[in-house]
C-alpha positions in Angstrom: 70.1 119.5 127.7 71.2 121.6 124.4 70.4 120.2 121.3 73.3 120.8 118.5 72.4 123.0 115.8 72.3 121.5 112.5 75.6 121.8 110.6 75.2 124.4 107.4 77.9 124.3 105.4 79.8 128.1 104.3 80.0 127.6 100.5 82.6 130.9 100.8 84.8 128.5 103.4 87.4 127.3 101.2 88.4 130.6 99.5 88.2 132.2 103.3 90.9 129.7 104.5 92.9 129.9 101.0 92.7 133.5 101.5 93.8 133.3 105.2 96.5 130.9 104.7 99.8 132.3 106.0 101.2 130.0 103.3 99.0 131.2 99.9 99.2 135.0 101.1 103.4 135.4 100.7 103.5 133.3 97.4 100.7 135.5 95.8 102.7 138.9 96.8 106.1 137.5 96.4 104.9 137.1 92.9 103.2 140.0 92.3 106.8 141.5 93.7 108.9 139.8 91.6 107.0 140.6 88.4 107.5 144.2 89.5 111.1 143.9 89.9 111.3 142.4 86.9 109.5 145.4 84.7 111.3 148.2 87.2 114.7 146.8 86.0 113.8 146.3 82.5 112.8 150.1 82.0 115.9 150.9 84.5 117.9 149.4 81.8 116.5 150.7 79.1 116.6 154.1 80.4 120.3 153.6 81.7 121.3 152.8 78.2 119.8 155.5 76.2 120.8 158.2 78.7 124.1 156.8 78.6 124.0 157.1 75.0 122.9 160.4 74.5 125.4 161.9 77.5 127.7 160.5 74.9 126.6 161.7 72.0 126.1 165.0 73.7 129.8 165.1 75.3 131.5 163.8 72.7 133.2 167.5 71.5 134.2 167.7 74.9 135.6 163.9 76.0 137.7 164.7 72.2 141.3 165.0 73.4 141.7 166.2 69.4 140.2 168.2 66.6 138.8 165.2 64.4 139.3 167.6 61.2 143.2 168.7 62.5 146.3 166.6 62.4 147.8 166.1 66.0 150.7 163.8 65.1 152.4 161.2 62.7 150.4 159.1 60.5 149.5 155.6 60.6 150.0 155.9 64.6 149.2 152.4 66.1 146.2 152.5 69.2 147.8 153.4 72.5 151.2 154.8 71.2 152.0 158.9 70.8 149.4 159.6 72.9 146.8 158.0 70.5 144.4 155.9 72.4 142.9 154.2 69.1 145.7 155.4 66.7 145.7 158.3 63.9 144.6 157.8 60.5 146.3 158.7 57.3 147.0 162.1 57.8 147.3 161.9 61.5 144.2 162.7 62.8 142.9 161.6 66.3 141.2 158.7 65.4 139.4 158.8 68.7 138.1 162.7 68.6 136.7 161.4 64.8 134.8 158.3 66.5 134.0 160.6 69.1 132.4 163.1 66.6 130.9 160.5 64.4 128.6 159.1 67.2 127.3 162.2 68.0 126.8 162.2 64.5 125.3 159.1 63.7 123.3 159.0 67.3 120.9 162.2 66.7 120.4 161.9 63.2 119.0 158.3 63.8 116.6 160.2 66.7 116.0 162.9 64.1 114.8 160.6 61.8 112.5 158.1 63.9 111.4 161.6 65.3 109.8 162.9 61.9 108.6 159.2 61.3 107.3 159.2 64.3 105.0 162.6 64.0 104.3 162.3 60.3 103.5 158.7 60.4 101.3 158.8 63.8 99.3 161.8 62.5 98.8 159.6 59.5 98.0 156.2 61.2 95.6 158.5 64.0 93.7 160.0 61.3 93.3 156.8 59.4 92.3 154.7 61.8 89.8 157.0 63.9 88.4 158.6 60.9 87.6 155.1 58.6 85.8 155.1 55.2 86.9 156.7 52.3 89.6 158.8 54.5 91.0 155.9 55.4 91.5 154.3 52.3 93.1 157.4 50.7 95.7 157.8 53.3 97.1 154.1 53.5 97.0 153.9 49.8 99.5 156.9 49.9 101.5 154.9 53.0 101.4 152.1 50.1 102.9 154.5 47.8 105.8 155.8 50.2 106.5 152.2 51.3 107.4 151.0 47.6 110.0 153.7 47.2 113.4 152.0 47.8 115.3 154.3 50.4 118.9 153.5 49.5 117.7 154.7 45.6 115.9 157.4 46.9 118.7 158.6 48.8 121.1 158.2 45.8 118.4 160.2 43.7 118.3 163.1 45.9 121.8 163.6 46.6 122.9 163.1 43.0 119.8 166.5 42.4 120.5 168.6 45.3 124.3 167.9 46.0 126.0 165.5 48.9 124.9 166.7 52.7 124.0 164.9 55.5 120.9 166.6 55.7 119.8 165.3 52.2 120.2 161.9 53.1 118.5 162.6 55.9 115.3 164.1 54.5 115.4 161.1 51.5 115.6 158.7 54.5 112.8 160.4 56.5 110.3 160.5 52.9 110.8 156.3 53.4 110.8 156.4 57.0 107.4 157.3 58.3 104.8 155.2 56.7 105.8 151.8 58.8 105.1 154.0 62.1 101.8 154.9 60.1 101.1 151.6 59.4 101.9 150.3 63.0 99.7 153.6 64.7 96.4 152.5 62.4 96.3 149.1 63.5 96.8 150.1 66.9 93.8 152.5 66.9 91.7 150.3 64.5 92.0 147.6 67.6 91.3 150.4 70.3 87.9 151.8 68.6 86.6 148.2 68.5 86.4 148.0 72.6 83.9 148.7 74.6 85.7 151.7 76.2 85.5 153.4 73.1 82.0 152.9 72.3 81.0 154.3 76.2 83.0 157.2 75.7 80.8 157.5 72.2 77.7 157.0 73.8 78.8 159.8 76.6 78.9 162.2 74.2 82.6 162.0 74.1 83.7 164.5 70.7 85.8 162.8 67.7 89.0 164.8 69.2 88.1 163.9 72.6 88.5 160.3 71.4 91.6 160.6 69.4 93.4 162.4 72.1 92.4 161.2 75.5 91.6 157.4 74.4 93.1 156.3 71.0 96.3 158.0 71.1 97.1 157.5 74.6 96.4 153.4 73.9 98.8 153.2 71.0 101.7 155.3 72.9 103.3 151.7 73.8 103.3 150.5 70.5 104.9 153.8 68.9 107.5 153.5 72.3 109.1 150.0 71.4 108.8 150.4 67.7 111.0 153.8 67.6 113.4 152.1 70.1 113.9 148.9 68.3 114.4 151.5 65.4 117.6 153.2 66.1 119.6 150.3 66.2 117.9 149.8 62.0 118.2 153.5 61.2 122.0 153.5 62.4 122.7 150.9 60.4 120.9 152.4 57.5 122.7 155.6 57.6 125.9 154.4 57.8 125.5 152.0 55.0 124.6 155.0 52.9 127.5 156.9 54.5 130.0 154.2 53.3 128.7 154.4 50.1 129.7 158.4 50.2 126.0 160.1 50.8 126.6 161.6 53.5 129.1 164.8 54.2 131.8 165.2 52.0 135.1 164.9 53.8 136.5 165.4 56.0 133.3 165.6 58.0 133.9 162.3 60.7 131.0 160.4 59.8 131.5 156.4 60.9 130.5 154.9 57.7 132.5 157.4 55.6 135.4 156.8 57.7 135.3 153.4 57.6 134.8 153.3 53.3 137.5 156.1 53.3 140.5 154.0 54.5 139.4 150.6 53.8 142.3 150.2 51.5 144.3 150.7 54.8 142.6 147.5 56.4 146.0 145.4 56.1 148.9 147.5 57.0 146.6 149.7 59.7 143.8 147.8 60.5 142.5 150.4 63.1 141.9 153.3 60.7 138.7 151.3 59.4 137.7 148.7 62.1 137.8 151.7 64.9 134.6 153.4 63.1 132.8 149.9 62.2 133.5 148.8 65.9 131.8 151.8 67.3 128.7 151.6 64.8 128.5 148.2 66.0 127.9 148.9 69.5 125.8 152.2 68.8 123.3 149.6 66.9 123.7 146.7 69.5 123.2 148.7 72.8 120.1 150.7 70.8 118.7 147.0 70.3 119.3 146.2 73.8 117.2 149.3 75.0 114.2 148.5 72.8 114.2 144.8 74.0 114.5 146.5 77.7 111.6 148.6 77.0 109.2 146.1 75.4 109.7 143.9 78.5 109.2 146.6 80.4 106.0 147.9 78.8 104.6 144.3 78.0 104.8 143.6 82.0 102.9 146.6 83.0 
């Protein structure tokens, strides 16, 4: 007659049959696929939307049925009559070829902008934060410098010395611009260096650049990413305010906020001369704040 083995319990039993349920398997994956889904149509949104934008921008001149600078008919022509899809303005320019021209205007000089902030401030920030001491200290002290200069006066200083032009405004908006991406960059590389990553790579003989370009940089890409693209949507804003208050191009030149300060006298007797160029700067700055909120989802899921 047998005699039954003693009975030895599997401590690893539970998490075996957990793992081999039919039932726990599906809900983990489902979840895992869902999360997924979730980041890939986040970032599919956020790329839709800026591409979108920027075939816009680009193909503005050519969707123009007008010259924006070149009467094409009477003045004062209300939206969808004489062959005016959003009306003519005072002199009886297209109002939509101006729009038209003025996005393209106002979408790449916001990019140009954050683009310059973007390299002069992360240089900054990556130099500051990897280097520490007495570099350190020198280089946000001049951030702190920069970041007490009021843009708008700035601006007003600069174009009142070197004459109105876009491209002044630009560059007095650009000398403001940078040191909150520097700001934002040193933090993110001062938190990096402290893990332990960073101090293997040290302790492998890894070399200061080495560091800064494979490691620290690389780690504070998402950071720079949702902070430029929750930026347009600001710097739009910003240069059309300045715009409106004539600092941009002189005129004609079909810049939104111009436009829109231009004919505001026409506001009750032809509404659509001014609200046509406020409309569009509102929905260049919403949809650029819709594609940074799509993006930070997206990065924050990964």
């Amino acid at each position: 007659m047998a005699v039954a083995e003693p009975y030895v319990p599997d401590p690893l039993g539970p998490a075996r049959r957990f793992f081999r349920s039919p039932q726990s398997g599906p809900r983990l994956s489902g979840s895992l696929r869902s999360s997924l889904r979730d980041t890939n149509r986040a970032a599919w949104y956020a790329g839709g939307l800026f591409t979108a934008l920027t075939v816009l921008a680009v193909a503005g001149p050519a969707l123009a049925p007008h010259s924006p600078l070149v009467p094409a008919g009477a003045a004062f022509t209300p939206p969808g009559h004489g062959g005016f899809l959003l009306g003519s303005d005072s002199i009886g320019r297209d109002e939509l070829s101006r729009v038209l021209y003025g996005i393209r205007t106002s979408w790449f000089s916001a990019l140009g902008v954050i683009a310059s902030g973007v390299l002069i401030g992360g240089l900054v920030g990556l130099l500051a934060g990897a280097a520490g001491g007495w570099l350190d200290e020198v280089l946000m002290r001049l951030t702190d410098a920069f970041l007490a200069l009021p843009g708008p006066v700035l601006a007003i200083a600069v174009v009142a010395a070197l004459g109105p032009s876009l491209l002044h405004t630009l560059v007095a908006v650009g000398i403001v611009w940078w040191p909150f991406y520097a700001r934002i960059v040193r933090g993110e590389v001062r938190s990096l260096a402290a893990r332990p990553h960073l101090e293997a790579a040290r302790l492998s003989g890894a070399s200061r650049w080495s560091l800064m370009t494979r490691h620290l940089l690389p780690g504070a890409a998402p950071a720079i990413v949702v902070t430029a693209s929750l930026d347009v949507g600001n710097l739009i804003l910003t240069l059309a305010g300045l715009s409106f208050l004539g600092l941009g191009s002189p005129a004609p030149a079909p810049e939104l906020g111009a436009m829109a300060a231009r004919n505001l006298s026409y506001l009750l007797q032809s509404w659509w001369v001014p609200i046509m160029p406020a409309i569009a700067i509102f929905m260049l700055a919403f949809l650029s704040n819709m594609t940074g909120d799509f993006l930070r989802d997206a990065l924050r899921d990964t």
